[in-house]
C-alpha positions in Angstrom: 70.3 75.0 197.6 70.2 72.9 200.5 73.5 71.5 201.9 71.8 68.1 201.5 71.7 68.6 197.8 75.2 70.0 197.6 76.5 67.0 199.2 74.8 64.3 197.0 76.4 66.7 193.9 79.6 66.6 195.2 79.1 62.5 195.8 78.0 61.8 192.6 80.7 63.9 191.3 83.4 62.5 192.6 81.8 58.7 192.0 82.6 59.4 188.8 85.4 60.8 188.5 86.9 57.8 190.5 85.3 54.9 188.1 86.9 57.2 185.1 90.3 57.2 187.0 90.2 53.5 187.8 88.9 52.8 184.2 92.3 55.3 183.1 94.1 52.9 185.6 93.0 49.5 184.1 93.9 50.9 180.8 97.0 51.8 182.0 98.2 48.9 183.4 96.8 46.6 180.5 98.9 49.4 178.3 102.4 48.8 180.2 101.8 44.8 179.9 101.2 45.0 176.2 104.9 47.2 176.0 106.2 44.9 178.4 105.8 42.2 176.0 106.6 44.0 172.9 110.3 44.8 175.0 110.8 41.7 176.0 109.8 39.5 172.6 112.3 42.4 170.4 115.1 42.2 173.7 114.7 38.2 172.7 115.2 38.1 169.5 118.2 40.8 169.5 120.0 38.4 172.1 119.5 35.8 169.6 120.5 37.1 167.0 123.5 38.4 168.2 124.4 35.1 170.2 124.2 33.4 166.7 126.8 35.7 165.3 128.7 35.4 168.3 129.1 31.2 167.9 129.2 32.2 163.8 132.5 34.3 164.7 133.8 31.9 167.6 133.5 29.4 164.6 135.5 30.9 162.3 138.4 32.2 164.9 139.3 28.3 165.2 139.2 27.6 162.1 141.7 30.6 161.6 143.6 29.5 164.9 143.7 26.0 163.7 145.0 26.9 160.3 147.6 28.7 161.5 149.4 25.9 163.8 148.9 23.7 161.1 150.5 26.0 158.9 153.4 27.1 161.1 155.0 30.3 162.7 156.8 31.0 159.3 153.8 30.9 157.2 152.0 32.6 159.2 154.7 35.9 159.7 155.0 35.8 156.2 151.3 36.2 155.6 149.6 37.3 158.4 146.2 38.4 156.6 145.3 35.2 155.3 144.8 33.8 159.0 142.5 36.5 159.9 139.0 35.1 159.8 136.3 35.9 157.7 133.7 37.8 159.9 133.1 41.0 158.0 129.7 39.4 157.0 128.9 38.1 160.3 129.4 41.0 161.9 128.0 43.4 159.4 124.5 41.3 158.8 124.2 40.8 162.6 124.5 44.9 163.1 122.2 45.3 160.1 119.3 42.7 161.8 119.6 44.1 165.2 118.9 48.1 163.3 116.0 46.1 162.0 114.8 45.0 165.2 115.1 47.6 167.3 113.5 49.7 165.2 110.2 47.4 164.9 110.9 47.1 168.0 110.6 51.0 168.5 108.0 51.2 166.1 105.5 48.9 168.1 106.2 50.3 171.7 105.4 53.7 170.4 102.4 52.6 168.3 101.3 51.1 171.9 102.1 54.0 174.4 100.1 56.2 172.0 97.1 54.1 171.6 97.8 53.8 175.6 97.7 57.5 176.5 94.9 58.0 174.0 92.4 55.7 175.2 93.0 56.7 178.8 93.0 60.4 177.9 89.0 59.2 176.5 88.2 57.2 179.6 89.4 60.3 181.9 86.9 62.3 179.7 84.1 59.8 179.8 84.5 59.4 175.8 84.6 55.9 174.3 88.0 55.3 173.2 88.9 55.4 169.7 92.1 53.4 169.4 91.0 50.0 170.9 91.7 48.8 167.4 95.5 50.1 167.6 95.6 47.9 171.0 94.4 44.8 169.3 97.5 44.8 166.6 99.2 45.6 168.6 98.5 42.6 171.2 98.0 40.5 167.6 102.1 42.0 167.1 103.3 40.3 170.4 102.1 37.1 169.6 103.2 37.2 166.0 107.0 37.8 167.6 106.5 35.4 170.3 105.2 32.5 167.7 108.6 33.7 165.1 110.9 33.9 168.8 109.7 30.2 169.7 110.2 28.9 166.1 113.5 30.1 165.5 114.6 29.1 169.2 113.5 25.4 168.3 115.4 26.2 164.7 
């Protein structure tokens, strides 16, 4: 072998490893902007779930507040629990959506980072990836949260 020929192996070689590694690297960064988006939609929708609850509660607290000047010192020493407000629910159904969120939420991302590391672990390989499906619902998930985040902002 001449060193001719061992240089042209060694150049065609590592031609392709680099077009696997930038293919890996493309997938890569399309991968982190998919779970970029699937964070930020579910960080969304926690924060306005939990601001509703929040104004809910603020709500309620002058109502309670406004009750008891109206009802006076006295009535309110002699019965101090009925000027408490009624936020038990609030509170209790804005924990139980924000469970539910972050674990779609959860659910997504690591639906995503799989698919992610998969498909570049077939590009580094020079395999055709497998999971390009898994990347489609999950780019069709982000826009299904971003269509619900936009509709219940304008609600």
């Amino acid at each position: 072998m001449s060193v001719e020929a061992i240089v042209n192996d060694v150049k065609t070689r590592a031609d392709v490893v680099v077009t696997r590694g930038q293919e890996a690297l493309e997938v890569g960064v399309k991968t982190l902007k998919t779970a970029n988006g699937i964070v930020v939609e579910g960080v969304q929708e926690l924060v306005q779930t939990n601001v509703s609850a929040g104004k809910e509660l603020s709500t309620l607290v002058q109502a309670s507040v406004t009750k008891a000047k109206t009802d006076g010192l006295k009535a309110v020493a002699s019965n101090p629990v009925a000027y408490l407000p009624e936020g038990k629910a609030t509170v209790l159904g804005a924990y139980s959506e924000s469970l539910k969120i972050v674990s779609k939420t959860g659910d997504e991302l690591a639906k995503t980072l799989k698919s992610g590391v998969e498909t570049i672990s077939a590009k580094i390989q020079g395999q055709a990836p497998v999971v390009a499906k898994a990347r489609k619902t999950a780019t069709k998930t982000v826009a299904k949260a971003k269509k619900a985040t936009k509709k219940a902002a304008s609600a």
